[in-house]
N, C-alpha and C positions, 0 to 999 in steps of 0.2 A: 471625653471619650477614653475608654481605656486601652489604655497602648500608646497617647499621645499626649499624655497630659504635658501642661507645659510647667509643673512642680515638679524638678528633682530633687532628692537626697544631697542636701549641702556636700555629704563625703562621697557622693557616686566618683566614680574614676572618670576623666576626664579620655577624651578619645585619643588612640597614641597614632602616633604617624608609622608604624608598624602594620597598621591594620591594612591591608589590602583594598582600595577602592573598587565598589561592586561596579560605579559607572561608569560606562563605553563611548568614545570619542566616534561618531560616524557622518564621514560628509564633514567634517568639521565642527559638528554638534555634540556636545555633550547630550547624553541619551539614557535616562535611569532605567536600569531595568526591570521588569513585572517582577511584582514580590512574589515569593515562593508559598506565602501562606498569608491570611488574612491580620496575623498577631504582628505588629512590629515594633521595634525596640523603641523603650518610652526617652531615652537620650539617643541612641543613632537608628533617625529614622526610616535609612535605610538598609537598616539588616533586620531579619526576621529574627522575634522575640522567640529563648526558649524556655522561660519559665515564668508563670504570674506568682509574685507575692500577697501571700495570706494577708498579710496585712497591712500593705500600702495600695493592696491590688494594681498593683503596676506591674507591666511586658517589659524583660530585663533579656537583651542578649548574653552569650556565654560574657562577653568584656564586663559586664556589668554587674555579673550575679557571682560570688561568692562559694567556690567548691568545697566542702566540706564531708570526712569522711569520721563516722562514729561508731568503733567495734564493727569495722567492716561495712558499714551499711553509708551510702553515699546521698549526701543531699546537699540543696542548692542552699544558700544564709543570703538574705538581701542585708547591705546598706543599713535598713530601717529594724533588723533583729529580726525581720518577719523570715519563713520558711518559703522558698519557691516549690509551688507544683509545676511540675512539668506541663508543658503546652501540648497540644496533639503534632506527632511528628507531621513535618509536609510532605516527609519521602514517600512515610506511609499511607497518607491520604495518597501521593501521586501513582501509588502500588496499585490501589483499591479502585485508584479512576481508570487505569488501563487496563485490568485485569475485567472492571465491568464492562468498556465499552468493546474490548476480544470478546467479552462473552458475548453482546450482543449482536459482534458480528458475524456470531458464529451459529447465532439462531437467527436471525434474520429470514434465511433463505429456507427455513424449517419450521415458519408460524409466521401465521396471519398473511398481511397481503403477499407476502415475498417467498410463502409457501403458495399462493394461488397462481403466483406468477413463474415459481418455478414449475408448477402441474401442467398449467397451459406451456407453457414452452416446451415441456420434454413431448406433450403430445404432439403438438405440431411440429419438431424436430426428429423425434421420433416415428413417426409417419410415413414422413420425407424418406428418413433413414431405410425403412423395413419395405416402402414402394419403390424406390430409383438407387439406394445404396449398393445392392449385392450387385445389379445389373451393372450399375458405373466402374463399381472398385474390378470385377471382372475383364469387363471392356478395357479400362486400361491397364490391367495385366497384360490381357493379350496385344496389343499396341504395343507394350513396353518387353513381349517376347518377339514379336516382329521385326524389332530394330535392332533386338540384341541376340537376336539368331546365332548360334555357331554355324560355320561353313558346311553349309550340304544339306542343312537341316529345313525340311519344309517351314513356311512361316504357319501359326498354330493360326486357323481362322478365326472369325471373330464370334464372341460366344454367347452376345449378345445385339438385339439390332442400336445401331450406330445413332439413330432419332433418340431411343430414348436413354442412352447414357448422355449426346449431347444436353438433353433435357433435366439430366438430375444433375450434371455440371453446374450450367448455369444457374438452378436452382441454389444449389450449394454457394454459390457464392454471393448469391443477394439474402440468404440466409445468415452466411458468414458477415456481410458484410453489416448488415443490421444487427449483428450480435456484436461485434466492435463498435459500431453507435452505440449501444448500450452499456456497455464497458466502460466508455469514454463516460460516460452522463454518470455512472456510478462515480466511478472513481472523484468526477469534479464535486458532486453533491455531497459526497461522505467528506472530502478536504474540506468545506466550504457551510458543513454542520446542517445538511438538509437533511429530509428522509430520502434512501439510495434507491431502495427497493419498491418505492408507491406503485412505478407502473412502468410500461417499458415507453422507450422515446417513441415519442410523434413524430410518425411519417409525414415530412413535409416535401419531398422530391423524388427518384430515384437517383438523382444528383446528389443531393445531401443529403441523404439519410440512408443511403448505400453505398456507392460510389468513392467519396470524399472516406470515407471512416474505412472503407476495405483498401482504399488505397493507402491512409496517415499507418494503419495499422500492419500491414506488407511492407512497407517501408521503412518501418520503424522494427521490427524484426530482420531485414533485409543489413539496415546499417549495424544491426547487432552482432549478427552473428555472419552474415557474408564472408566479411574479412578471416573466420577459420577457415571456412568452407572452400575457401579459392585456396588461402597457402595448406589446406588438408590435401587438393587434387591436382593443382597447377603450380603452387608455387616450390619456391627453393627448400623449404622446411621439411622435416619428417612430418610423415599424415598424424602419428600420434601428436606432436605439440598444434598444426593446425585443428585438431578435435579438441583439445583443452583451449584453443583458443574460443574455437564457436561456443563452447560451454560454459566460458567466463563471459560470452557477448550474448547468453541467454540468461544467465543470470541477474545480467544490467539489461535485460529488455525491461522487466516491469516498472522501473524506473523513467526510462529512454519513455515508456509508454505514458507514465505519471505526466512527463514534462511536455509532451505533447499531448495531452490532453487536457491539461491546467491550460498550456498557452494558446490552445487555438489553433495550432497550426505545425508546419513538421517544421520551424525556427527551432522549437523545443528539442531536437536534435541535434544538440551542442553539447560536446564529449566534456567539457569543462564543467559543464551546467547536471549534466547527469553525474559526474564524477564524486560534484561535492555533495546532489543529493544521498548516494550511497555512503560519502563518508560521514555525514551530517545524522544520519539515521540509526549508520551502525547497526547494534545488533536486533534493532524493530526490523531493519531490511530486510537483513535472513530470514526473519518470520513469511516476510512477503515474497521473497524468493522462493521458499520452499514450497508455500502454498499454489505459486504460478507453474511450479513442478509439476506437483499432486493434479491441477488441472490435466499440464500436458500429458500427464501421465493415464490420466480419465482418458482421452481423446485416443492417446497411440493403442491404450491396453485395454478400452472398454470394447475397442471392435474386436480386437481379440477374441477376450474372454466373453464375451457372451455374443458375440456373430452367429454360434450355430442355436440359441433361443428363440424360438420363431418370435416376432411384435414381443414378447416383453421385454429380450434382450435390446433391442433399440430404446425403448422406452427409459429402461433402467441405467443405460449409457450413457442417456440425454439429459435427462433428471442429475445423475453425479456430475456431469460436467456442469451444466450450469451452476447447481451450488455451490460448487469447487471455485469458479471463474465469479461467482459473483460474492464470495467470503473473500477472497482472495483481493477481487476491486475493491471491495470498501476497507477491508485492513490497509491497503494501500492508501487509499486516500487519506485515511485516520490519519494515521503514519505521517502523510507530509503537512496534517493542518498541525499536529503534533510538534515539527519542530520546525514549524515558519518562520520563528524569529531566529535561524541562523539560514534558514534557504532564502524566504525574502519571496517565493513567487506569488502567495494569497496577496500577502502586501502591498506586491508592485501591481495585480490585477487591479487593487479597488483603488490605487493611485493612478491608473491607468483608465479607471471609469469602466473597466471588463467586468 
């Protein structure tokens, strides 16, 4: 097999005790780690080869292969007199793997099933929105002007009846709360190499499949960003560093959200366990953070800017948030199947029989 033969060049250089070992001690196990490329060196077989010779056809690491510069022009001399061509870089195969599967997370929700799934979503969120939205957000304006009255000033009555803002309330949140089941299911399926987008989860309770996910989901936003929000209005801090607090506990939400939904449960709510996923990631993170932005940013500015559109402004609100929210989950997921072998949670699942 080439790359492993077991004939080397009598004068190959023998391996130096200089060289760095690639392999990691874990648990007490010595642990090799996954090659970076499919080429490995034909004497250390575990570094990746960077040049085949013409004419031994052997996979030669840099220790192996012979630098040579001629009238400015640089090439590899094997051992054997033969020339090394260079192998295919792995950086740049690992360029061309993350740049196609961004691309396809980023058409996913813009063709085929996950175009059909976001049309029926935005209709029926949209709907909701343009029958019970204006009535609701009204209704508790004026609620939220009754309590906050200044002195003298009549309370403003109510501008809508009371039945049916209750009604697009609770709609709203078993709405809400099935769109965080779907969240959750993207995000585990995309870490875990399924398809994200086939179809939305199956309703199996109003317990678990509303319920459970609108609660993991408030909670897990709650422990994020709470802690500005209390020292922004109650506690000892200036409101400005409590506001840069909440904003750094929104930024570690999608994360916070990653690990509760990988684990199952809100255990995944472990500041240690979220801490190293963010530093584990680096700057894929920020790709995920910004994206879970641009969601919130659909959601606070899409009622906005097109509130006064009669039906297509909810329509077209509902449509960008979901794509927004469901590019954003699977990047995320990529994201942590991406560098599991220093997070450890895919691992510890199927060791776990999860």
């Amino acid at each position: 097999m080439a790359g492993v033969d077991s004939k080397q060049p009598s004068d190959a250089p023998a391996p130096t005790s200089a060289r760095t070992s690639p392999f990691k001690v874990i648990g007490g196990h010595v642990v090799e780690p996954e090659p970076r490329s499919v080429h490995r060196c034909a004497r250390h077989h575990d570094l990746d080869a960077l040049v085949r010779c013409d004419r031994c056809h052997m996979n030669w690491c840099e220790e192996c292969i012979g630098r040579r510069t001629d009238h400015g022009a640089v090439y590899w001399l094997c051992n054997c007199g033969g020339r090394g061509v260079p192998l295919p870089d792995p950086d740049a195969a690992e360029r061309r793997r993350y740049e196609r599967w961004l691309g396809d997370a980023a058409r996913a929700p813009l063709s085929g099933t996950g175009l059909r799934l976001m049309l029926v979503g935005s209709l029926c969120y949209g709907t909701l929105d343009a029958l019970l939205g204006t009535a609701t957000r009204d209704t508790l304006f004026a609620v939220f002007q009754r309590f906050t009255k200044p002195a003298g000033v009549e309370p403003l009555p109510l501008m809508h009846d009371l039945l049916l803002s209750a009604t697009g309330i609770a709609i709203f949140f078993i709405v809400l709360g099935y769109q965080f089941a779907w969240v959750q299911e993207v995000i585990r399926d995309s870490a875990r190499g399924r398809p994200a987008l086939e179809r939305f989860p199956t309703f199996t309770s109003m317990h678990e499949s509303i319920v459970v996910p609108a609660w993991e989901a408030f909670a897990t936003l709650a422990a994020c960003v709470a802690p500005g929000l209390l020292a922004m209005t109650i506690g000892p801090l200036p409101a400005l560093v409590g506001l840069l607090i909440a904003a750094l506990g929104f930024l570690a939400f999608p994360m916070a959200l990653a690990s509760v939904a990988i684990d199952g449960s809100l255990r995944g709510l472990d500041p240690l366990r979220i801490g190293q996923g963010i530093r584990a990631c680096g700057l894929e993170y920020a790709l995920v953070a910004s994206l879970f932005v641009a969601a919130l940013a659909a959601i606070l500015g899409g009622g906005f800017l097109l509130a006064q559109v009669p039906w297509i402004g909810p329509l077209v609100k509902a449509f960008f948030i979901l794509a927004t929210t469901a590019m954003a989950a699977q990047v995320l997921g990529l994201v942590i199947a991406r560098n599991d072998d220093k997070l450890h949670w895919l691992s510890d699942l199927r060791r776990g029989g999860r």
